[in-house]
C-alpha positions as CSV (number, residue, x, y, z in Angstrom):
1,X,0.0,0.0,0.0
2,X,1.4,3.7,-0.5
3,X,0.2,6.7,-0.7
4,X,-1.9,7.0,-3.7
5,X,-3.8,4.0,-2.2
6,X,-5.0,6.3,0.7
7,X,-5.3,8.8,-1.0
8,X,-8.4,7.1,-3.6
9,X,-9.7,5.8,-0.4
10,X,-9.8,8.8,1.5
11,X,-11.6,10.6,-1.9
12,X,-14.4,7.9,-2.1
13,X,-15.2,8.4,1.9
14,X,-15.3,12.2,1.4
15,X,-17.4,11.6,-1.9
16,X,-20.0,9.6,-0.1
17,X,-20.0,11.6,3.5
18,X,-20.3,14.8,1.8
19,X,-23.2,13.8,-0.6
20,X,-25.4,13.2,2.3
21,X,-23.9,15.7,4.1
22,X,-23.9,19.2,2.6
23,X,-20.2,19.1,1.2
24,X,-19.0,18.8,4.8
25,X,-17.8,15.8,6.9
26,X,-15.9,14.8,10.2
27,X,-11.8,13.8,10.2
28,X,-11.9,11.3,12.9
29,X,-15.7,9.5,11.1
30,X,-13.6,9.6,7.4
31,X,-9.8,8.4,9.1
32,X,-11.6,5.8,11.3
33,X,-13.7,4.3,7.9
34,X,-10.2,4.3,5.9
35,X,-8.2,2.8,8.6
36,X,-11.0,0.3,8.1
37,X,-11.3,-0.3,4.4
38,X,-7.3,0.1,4.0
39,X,-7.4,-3.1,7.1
40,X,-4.8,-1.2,9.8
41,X,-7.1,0.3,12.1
42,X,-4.0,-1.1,14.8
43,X,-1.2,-1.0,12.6
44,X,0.6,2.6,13.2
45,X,2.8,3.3,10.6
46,X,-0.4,2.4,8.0
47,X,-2.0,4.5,10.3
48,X,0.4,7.4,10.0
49,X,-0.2,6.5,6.3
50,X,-4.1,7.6,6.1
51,X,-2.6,11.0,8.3
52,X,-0.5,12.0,6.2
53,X,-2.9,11.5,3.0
54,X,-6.1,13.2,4.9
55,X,-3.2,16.5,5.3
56,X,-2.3,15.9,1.7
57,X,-5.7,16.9,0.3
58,X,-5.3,20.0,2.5
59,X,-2.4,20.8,1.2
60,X,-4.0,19.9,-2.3
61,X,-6.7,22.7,-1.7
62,X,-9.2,19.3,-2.2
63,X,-10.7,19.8,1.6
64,X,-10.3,22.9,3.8
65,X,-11.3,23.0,7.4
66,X,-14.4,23.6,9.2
67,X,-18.3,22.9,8.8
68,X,-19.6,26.2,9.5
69,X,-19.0,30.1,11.8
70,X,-21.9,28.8,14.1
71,X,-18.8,28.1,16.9
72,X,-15.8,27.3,17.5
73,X,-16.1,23.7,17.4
74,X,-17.8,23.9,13.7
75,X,-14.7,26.1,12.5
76,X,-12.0,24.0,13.5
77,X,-10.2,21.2,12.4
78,X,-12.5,18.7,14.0
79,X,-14.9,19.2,10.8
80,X,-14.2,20.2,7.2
81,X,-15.6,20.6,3.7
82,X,-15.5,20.5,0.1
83,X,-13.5,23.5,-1.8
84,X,-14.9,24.1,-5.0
85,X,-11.9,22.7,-6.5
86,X,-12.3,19.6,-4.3
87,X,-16.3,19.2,-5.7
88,X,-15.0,19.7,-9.4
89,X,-12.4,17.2,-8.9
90,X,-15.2,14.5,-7.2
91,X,-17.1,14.7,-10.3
92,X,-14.6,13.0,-12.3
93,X,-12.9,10.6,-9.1
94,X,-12.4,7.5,-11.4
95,X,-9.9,8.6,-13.6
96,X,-8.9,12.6,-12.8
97,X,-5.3,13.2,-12.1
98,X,-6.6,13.7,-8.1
99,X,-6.7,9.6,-8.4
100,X,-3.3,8.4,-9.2
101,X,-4.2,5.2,-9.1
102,X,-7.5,5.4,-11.5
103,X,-5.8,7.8,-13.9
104,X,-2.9,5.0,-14.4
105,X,-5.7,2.3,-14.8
106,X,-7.5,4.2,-17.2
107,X,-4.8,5.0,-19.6
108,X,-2.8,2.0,-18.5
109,X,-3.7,0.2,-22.0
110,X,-2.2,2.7,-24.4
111,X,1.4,3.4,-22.5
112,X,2.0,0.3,-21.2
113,X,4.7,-0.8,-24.1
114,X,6.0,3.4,-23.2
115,X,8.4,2.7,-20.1
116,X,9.6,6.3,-20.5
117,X,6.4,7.7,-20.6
118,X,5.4,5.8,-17.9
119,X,8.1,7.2,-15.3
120,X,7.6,10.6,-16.7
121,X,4.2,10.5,-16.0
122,X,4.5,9.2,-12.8
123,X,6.3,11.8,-11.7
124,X,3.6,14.3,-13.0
125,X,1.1,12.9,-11.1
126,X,2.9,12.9,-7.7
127,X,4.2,16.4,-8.4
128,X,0.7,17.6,-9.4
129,X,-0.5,16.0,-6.3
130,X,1.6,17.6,-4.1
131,X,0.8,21.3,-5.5
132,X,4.1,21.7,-8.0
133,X,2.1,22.5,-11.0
134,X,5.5,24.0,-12.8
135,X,7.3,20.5,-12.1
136,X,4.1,18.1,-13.1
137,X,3.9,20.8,-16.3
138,X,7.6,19.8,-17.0
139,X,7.1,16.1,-16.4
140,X,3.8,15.4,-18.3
141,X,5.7,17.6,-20.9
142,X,8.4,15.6,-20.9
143,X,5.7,12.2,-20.9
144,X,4.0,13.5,-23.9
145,X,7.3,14.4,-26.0
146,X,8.4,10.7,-25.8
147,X,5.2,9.3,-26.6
148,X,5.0,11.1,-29.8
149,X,8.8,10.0,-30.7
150,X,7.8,6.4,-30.2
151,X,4.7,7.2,-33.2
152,X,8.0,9.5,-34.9
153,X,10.4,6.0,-34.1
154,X,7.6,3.3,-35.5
155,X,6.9,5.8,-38.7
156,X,10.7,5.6,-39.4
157,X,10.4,1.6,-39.1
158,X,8.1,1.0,-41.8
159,X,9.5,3.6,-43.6
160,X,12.9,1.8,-43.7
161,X,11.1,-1.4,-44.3
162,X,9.4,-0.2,-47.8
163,X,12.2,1.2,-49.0
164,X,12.4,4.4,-48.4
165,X,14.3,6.9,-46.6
166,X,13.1,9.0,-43.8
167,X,12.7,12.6,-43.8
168,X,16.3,14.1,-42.1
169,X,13.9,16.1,-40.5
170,X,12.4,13.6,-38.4
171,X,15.8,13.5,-36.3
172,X,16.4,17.3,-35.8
173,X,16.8,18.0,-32.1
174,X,13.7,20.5,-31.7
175,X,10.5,18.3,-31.7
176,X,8.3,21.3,-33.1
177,X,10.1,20.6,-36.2
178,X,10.0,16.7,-35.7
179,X,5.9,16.8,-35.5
180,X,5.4,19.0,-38.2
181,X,7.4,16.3,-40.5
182,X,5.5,13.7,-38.8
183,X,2.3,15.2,-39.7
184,X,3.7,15.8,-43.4
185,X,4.2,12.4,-43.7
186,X,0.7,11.5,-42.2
187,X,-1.7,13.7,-43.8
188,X,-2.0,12.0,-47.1
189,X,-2.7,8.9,-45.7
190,X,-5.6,10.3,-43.8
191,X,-7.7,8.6,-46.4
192,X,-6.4,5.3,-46.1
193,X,-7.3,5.6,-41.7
194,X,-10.4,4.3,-40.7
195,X,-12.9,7.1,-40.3
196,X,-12.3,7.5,-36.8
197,X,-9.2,7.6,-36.4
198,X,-8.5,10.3,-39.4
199,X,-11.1,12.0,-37.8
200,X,-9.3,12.4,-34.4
201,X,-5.7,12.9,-36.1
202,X,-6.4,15.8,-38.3
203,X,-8.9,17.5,-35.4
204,X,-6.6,16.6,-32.4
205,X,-3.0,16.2,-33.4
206,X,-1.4,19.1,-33.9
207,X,-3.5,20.9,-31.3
208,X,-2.8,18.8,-28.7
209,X,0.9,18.1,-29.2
210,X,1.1,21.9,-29.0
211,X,-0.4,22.6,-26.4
212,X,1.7,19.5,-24.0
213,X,4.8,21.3,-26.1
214,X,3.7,25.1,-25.1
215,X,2.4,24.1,-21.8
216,X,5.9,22.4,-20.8
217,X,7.7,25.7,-22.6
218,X,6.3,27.7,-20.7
219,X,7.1,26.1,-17.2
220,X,10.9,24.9,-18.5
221,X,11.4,28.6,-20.0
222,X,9.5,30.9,-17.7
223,X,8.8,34.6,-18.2
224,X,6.6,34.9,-14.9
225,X,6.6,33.8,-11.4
226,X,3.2,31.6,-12.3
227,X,3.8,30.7,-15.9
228,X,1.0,27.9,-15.7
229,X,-1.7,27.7,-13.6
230,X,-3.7,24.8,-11.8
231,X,-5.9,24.8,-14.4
232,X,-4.0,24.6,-17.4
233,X,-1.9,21.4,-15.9
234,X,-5.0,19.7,-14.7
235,X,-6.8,20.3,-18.2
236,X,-3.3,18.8,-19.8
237,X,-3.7,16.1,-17.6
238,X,-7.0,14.7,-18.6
239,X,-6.6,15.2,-22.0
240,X,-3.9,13.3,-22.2
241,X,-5.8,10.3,-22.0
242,X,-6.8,11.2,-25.4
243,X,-3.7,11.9,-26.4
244,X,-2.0,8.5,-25.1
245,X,-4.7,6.8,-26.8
246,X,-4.4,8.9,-30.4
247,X,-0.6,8.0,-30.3
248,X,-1.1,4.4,-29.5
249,X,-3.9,3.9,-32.4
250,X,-1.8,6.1,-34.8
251,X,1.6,3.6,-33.8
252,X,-0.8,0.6,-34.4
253,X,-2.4,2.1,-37.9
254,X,1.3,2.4,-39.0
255,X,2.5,-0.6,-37.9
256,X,0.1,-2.6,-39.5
257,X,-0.7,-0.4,-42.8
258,X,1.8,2.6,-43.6
């Protein structure tokens, strides 16, 4: 068990207490029913465990204390609730970047075969989780930039195998100019992709690549104390389940028929 383990415990308890509860909810009623479901209501360091992820989602800005100004025992840290941030991230709990675990299981499928991408990605999550949205922008940057090199590295494969030689450009050191020639390369066989998947590469690809590309840029090469914001890395986050899932289709389509 780690922490990511608490931590989609501890978000399914708050989920279901503050439903039936107006968005609020005790600490000791949600700690006691994880130490329960997580089985270590008498083992301490597991125990420390579920304590240190309940002070996570504080830090996260997920919970915040109190249940109301009525007294002093409804404004402390006996009691919290629901930011609005914490309700918007609820709404999604099975697979938003707040859920380690459910995000990896949800986009497990199309990255498995991407050990790079995997450990970059990782380390996006845990960053993002722990309120270092520059560093999870870098690192999910990072995560999206080898995944499209692993479509650019299969295109260069069959390539090779038929015979013919592979645009210099597809090497050059800056990847802007690496997806453009990718894309080249792609666009007149956009007739030749099922319907779908044309579809989603000439709507998507370009758009999203740049915006993983711009969205790391502008956390690597900064030109303001808060070059992204929350926002922007969470909304890079979730759709780059798309994204994972355009690049795996796309590697497959080439493998199979380029």
């Amino acid at each position: 068990m780690d922490g990511a383990d608490v931590r989609k415990v501890l978000l399914e308890l708050i989920r279901g207490m503050s439903a039936s509860n107006g968005g609020s909810f005790g600490r000791y009623e949600v700690l006691k029913q994880a130490a329960i479901r997580l089985a270590c209501p008498y083992d301490p360091s597991l125990q420390k465990l579920v304590l240190d992820g309940w002070d996570d989602l504080y830090r996260s800005g997920i919970i915040s204390w109190g249940l109301d100004v009525g007294s002093d025992p409804n404004a402390g840290s006996s009691w919290a609730h629901l930011t609005a941030h914490g309700t918007e991230t609820l709404k999604n709990l099975s697979r938003d970047p707040s859920n380690p675990h459910g995000y990896r299981a949800a986009i497990d499928d199309y990255v498995r075969d991407l050990p790079v991408v995997v450990s970059y990605l990782a380390e996006a999550l845990d960053t993002f989780n722990k309120g270092s949205i520059k560093a999870s922008a870098v690192m999910l940057g990072a995560a999206a930039e080898s995944m499209n090199l692993g479509v650019r590295d299969k295109l260069k494969e069959r390539m090779l195998a038929g015979g013919k030689s592979p645009p210099k450009a597809l090497d050059d050191f800056r990847i802007a100019t690496v997806l453009r020639t990718m894309e080249a390369e792609l666009k007149p066989r956009v007739k030749d992709m099922s319907q779908g998947l044309g579809e989603r590469f000439e709507s998507y690809w370009s758009a999203w690549t740049g915006l993983f590309r711009m969205t790391r840029n502008e956390a690597g090469h900064p030109k303001s104390v808060d070059p992204v914001s929350w926002d922007a890395v969470h909304s890079a986050l979730v759709l780059f389940h798309e994204q994972s899932r355009l690049a795996h289709d796309l590697r497959d389509w080439i493998g199979k028929s380029f």
